[in-house]
C-alpha positions as CSV (number, residue, x, y, z in Angstrom):
1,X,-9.0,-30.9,-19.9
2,X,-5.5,-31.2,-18.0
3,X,-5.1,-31.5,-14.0
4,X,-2.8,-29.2,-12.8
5,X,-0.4,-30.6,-9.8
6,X,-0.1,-26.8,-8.3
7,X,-0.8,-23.1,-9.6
8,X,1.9,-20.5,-9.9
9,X,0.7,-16.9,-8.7
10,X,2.8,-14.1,-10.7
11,X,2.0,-10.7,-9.1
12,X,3.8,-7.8,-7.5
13,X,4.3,-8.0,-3.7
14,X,0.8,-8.4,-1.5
15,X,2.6,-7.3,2.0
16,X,4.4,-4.2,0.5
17,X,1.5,-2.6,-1.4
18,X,-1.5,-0.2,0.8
19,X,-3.7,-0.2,-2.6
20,X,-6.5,-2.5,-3.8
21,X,-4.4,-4.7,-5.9
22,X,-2.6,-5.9,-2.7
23,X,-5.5,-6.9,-0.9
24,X,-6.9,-9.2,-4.0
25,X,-3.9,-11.1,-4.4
26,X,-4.1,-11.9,-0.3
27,X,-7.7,-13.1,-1.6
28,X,-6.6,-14.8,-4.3
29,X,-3.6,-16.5,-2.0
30,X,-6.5,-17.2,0.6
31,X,-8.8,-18.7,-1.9
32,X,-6.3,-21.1,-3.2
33,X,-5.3,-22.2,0.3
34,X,-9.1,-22.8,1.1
35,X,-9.3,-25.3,-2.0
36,X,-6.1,-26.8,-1.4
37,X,-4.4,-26.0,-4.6
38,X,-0.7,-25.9,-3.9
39,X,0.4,-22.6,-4.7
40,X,3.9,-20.7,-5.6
41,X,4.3,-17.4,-5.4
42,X,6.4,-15.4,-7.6
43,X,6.7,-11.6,-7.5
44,X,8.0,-9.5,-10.2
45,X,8.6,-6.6,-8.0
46,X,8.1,-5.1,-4.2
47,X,7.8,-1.3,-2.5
48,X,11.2,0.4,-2.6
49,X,12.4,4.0,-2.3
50,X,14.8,3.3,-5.1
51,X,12.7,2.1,-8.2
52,X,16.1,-0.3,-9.6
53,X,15.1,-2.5,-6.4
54,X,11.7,-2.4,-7.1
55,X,12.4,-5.4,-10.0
56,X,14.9,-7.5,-7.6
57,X,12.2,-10.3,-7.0
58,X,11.8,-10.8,-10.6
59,X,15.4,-11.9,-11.2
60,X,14.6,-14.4,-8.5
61,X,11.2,-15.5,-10.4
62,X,12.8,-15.9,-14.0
63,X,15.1,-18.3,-12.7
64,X,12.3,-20.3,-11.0
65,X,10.7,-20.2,-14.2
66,X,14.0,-22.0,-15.7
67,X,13.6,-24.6,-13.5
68,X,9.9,-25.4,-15.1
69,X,11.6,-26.8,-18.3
70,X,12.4,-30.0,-15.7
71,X,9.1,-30.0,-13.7
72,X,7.2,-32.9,-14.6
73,X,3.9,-31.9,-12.9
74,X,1.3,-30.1,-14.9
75,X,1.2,-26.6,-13.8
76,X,-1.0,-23.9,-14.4
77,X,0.1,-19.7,-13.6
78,X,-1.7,-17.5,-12.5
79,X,-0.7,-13.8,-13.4
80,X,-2.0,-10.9,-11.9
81,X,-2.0,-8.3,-13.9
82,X,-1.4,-4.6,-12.0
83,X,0.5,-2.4,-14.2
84,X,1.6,-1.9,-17.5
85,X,5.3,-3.5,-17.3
86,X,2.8,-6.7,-16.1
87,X,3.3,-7.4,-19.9
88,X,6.7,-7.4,-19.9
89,X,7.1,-9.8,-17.3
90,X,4.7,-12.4,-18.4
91,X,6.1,-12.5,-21.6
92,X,9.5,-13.4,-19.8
93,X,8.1,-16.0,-17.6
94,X,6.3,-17.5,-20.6
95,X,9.2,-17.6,-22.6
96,X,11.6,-19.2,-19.9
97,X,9.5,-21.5,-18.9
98,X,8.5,-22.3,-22.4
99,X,4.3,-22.6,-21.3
100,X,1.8,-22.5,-23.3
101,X,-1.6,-21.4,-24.0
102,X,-3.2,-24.2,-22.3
103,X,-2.0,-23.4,-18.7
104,X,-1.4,-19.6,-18.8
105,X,-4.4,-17.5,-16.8
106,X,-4.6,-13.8,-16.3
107,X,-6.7,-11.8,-13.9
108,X,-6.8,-8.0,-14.7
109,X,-6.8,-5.0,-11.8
110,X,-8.2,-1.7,-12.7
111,X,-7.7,-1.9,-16.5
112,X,-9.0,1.2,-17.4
113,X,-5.4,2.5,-16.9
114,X,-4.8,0.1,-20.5
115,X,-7.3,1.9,-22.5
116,X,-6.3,5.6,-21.8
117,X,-2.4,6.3,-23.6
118,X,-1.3,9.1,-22.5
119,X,2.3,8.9,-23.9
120,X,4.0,8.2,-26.9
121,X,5.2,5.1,-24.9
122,X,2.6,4.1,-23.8
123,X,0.3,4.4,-27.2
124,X,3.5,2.2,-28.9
125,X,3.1,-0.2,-26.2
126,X,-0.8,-0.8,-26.6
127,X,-0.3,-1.3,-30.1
128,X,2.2,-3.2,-29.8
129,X,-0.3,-5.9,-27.7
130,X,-2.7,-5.4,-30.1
131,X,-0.6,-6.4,-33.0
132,X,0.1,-9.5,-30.8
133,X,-3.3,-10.4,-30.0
134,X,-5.9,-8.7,-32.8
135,X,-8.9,-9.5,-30.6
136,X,-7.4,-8.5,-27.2
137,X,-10.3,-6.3,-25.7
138,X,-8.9,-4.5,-22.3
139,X,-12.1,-4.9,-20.1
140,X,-13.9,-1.6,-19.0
141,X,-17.2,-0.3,-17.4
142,X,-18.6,1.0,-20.7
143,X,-18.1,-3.1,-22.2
144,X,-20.7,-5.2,-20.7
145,X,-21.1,-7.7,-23.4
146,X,-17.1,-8.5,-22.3
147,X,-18.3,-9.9,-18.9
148,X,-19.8,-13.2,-19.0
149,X,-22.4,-14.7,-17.2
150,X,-20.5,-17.4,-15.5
151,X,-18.4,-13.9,-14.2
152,X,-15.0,-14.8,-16.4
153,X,-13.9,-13.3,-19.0
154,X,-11.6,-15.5,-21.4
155,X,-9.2,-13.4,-23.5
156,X,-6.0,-14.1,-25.9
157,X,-2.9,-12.4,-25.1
158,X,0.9,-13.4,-26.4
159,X,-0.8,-16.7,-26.9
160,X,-2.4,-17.5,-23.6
161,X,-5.6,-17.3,-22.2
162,X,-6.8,-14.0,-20.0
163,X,-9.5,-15.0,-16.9
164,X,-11.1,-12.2,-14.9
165,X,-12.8,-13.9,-11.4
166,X,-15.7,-12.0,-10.1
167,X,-14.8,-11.6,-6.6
168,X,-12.0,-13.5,-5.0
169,X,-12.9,-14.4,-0.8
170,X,-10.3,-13.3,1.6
171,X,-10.8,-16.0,4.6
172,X,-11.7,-13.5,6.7
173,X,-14.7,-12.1,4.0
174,X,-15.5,-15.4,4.1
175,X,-16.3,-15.5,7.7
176,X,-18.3,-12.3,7.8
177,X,-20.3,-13.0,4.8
178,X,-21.5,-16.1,6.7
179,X,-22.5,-14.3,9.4
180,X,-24.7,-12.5,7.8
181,X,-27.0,-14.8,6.3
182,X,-28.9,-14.3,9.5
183,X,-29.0,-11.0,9.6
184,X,-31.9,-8.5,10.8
185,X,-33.8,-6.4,8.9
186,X,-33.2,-2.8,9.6
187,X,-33.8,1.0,8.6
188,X,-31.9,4.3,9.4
189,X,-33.4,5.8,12.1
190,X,-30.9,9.0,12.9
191,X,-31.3,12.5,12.0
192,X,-27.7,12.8,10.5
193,X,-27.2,10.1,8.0
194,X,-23.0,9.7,7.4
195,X,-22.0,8.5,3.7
196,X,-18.4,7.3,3.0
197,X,-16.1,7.0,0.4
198,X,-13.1,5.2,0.9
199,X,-10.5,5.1,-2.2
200,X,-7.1,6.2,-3.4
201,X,-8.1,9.7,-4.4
202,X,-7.5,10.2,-8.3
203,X,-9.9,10.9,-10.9
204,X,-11.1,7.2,-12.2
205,X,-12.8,6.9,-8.5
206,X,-15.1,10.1,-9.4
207,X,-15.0,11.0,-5.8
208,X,-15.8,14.6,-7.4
209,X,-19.3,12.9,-8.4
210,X,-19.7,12.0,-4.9
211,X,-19.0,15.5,-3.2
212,X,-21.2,17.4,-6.1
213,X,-24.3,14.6,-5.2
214,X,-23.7,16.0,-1.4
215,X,-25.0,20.0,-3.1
216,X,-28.4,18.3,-3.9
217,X,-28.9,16.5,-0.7
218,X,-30.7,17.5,2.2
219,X,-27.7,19.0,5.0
220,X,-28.8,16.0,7.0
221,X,-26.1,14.2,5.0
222,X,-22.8,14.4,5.6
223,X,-20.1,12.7,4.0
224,X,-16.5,11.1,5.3
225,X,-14.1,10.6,2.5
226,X,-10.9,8.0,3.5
227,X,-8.0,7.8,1.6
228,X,-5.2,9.6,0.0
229,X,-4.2,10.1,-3.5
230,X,-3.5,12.4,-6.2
231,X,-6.5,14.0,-6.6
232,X,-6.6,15.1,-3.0
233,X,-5.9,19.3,-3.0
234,X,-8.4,19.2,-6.1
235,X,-11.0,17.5,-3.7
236,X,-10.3,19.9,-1.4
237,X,-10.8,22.7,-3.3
238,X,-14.4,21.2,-4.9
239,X,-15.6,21.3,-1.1
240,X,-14.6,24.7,-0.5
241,X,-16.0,26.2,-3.6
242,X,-19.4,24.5,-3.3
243,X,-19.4,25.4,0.6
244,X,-19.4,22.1,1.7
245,X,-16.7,22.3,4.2
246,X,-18.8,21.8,7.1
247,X,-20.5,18.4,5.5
248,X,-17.7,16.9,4.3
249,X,-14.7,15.5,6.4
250,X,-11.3,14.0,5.0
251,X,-9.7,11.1,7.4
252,X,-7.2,10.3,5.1
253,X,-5.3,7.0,4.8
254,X,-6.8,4.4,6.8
255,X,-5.4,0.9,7.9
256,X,-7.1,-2.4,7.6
257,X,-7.4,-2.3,11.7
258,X,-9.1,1.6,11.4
259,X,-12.1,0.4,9.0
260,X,-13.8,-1.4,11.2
261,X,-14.3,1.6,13.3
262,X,-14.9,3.9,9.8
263,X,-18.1,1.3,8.8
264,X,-19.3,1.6,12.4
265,X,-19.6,5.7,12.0
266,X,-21.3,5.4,8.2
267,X,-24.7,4.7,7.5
268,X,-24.1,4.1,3.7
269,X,-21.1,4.0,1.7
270,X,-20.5,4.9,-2.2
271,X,-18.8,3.9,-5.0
272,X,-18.5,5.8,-7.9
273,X,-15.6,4.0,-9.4
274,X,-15.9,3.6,-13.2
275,X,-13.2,1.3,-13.9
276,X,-12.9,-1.3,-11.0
277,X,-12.9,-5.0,-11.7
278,X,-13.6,-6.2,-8.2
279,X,-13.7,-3.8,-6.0
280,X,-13.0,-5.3,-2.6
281,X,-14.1,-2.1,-0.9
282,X,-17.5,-2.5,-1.8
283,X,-17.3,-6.0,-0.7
284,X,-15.9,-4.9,2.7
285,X,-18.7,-2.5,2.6
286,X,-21.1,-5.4,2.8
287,X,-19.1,-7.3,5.2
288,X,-19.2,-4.8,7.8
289,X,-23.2,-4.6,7.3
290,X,-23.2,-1.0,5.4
291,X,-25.6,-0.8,2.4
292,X,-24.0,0.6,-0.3
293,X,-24.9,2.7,-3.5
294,X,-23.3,3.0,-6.8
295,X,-22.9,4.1,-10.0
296,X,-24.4,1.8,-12.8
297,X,-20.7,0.0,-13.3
298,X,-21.6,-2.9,-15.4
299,X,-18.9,-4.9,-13.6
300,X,-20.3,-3.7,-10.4
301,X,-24.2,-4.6,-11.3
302,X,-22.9,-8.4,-12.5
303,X,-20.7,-9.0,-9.1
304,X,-23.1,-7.5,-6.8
305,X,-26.5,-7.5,-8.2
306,X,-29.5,-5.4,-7.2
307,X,-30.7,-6.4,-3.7
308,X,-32.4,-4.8,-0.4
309,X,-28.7,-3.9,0.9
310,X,-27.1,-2.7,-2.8
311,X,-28.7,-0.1,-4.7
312,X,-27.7,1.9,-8.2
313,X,-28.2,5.4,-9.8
314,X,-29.9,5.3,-13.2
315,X,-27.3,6.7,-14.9
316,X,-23.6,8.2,-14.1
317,X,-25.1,11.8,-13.6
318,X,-25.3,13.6,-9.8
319,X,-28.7,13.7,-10.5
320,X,-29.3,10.3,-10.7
321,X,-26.6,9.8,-8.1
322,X,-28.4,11.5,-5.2
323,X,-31.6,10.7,-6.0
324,X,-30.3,6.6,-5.8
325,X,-28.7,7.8,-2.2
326,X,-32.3,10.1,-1.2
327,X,-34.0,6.8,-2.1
328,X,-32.2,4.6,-0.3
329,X,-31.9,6.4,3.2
330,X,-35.3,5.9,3.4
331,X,-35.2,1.8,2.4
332,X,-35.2,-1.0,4.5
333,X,-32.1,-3.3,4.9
334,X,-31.5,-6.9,4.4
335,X,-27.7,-8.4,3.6
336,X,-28.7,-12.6,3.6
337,X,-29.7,-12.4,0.0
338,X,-26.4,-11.0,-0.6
339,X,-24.4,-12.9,1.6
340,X,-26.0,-15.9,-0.1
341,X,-24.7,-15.2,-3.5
342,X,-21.6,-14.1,-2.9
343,X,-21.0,-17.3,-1.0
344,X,-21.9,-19.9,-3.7
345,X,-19.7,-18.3,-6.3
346,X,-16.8,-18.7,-3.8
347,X,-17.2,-22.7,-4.8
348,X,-16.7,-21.6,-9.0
349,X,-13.1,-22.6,-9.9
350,X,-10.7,-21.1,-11.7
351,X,-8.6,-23.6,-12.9
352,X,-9.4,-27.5,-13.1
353,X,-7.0,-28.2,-10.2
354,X,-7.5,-31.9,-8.6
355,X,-9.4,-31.6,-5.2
356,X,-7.2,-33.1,-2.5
């Protein structure tokens, strides 16, 4: 197997972005830095009013990739891939830079949005792909047997090979996690017990699940929802119509500096998410010592797997939903176990890079 000299990370911008995506490319960037592996950076676009500039970095990028035709260190990229004119842009880089199958990697972000056409465009596009690579298979919640054991998923895609990583490590997750391998045992113990969601508000995060799980709760619970998002008036109107209003509280868009303060006010958090990859949220959820329950994701139960600080509904109902939140109000907390797994799969590599 080759030894790659450095790693080249293809993505959109990670400081211009206030979504998910931006915050696992800074893990991705962070995790590389922890094992040494020089890393370039190349963006194919950035945050700009005017959509023309959004592309400006990937002029800049291209030409880099030119300059890979006289690089005489083994290389390996890294693309993360975010939107649908992602596959545009890697097959640009590729063909500049003339790489092959051997040293091209792909990490996916929400790819649910893949599956679902909802154009003409779009459905020529997919096809398109598909025609390319016959057994391309765009990972989703309802696709277990996609998700390997060894938490990558190896995939051929205009020739190269597609990885999803379980759960890249910010530095900073890093630090938390091991601070809680020592951690207390404890139970709620408050009359009022706080849920929270926090998500970009649009229908593949199934907040709506969330808010209709509050009706068969005792009023005891209350629920804070953070974030902003399409879906937002429709939310809005759920909670008036099921007279919720006075149990259900919207904070919207909150700043990395702001969650530490949001965890401190929640007793558990949720995730309802049905397309996630990752989910860095849920992994700040256990970072900042919140238990958290979800919906059966099969992503989700692979990553994070059952333990006294993680708990999942039977099935992707409300019923099962609030009963999987009733039960575990009443459970006792540990996050060590947790904290211990996530921690050894920080040490699995993506690419065999040369340790320095």
């Amino acid at each position: 197997m080759t030894k790659y000299s450095f790693v080249i990370l293809t993505c959109s911008s990670p400081w211009h972005g206030r979504g998910g995506a931006s915050r696992v490319i800074s893990s991705y960037i962070d995790f590389y830095t922890r094992k040494k592996v020089p890393l370039k950076i190349c963006l194919f676009h950035f945050m700009h009013k005017y959509r023309l500039f959004r592309v400006l970095p990937s002029l800049k990028s291209l030409f880099y990739a030119l300059t890979l035709l006289f690089c005489r260190q083994p290389y390996a990229i890294h693309h993360h891939h975010t939107s649908l004119y992602d596959l545009g842009f890697l097959f640009l880089f590729k063909l500049f830079s003339f790489s092959g199958r051997d040293r091209i990697a792909i990490t996916l972000h929400n790819p649910k949005h893949f599956v679902e056409s909802s154009s003409l465009f779009r459905t020529f596009h997919f096809s398109l792909v598909r025609f390319c690579a016959k057994h391309l298979h765009f990972l989703n919640s309802q696709d277990q047997s996609t998700f390997t054991r060894n938490h990558f998923l190896c995939l051929p895609i205009f020739d190269c090979v597609s990885v999803v990583s379980s759960n890249p490590l910010s530095n900073r997750s890093l630090i938390e996690l091991r601070l809680l391998l020592d951690s207390d045992t404890y139970c709620l113990t408050d009359a009022d017990i706080y849920l929270g969601v926090m998500a970009v508000l649009r229908p593949g995060k199934r907040i709506d699940l969330c808010i209709k799980a509050l009706v068969q709760l005792p009023p005891t619970f209350k629920l804070l929802i953070a974030g902003e998002g399409s879906d937002m008036q429709i939310l809005i109107k759920l909670v008036q119509s099921l007279n919720l209003s006075d149990r259900v509280q919207f904070l919207g868009w909150l700043d990395d500096d702001q969650k530490p303060c949001f965890f401190s006010q929640v007793d558990l958090f949720l995730n309802a998410s049905q397309f996630d990859t990752q989910s860095l949220v849920f992994l700040e959820s256990l970072t900042h010592s919140t238990p958290v329950i979800s919906v059966p994701n099969p992503i989700f139960l692979e990553i994070y797997p059952p333990s006294p600080c993680i708990y999942y509904s039977s099935a992707f109902t409300v019923e099962a939903f609030s009963k999987a939140v009733q039960s575990a109000a009443h459970s006792v907390f540990s996050f060590s176990q947790t904290a211990n797994t996530l921690l050894e799969r920080d040490s699995v590599k993506v690419f065999p890079f040369p340790c320095r």
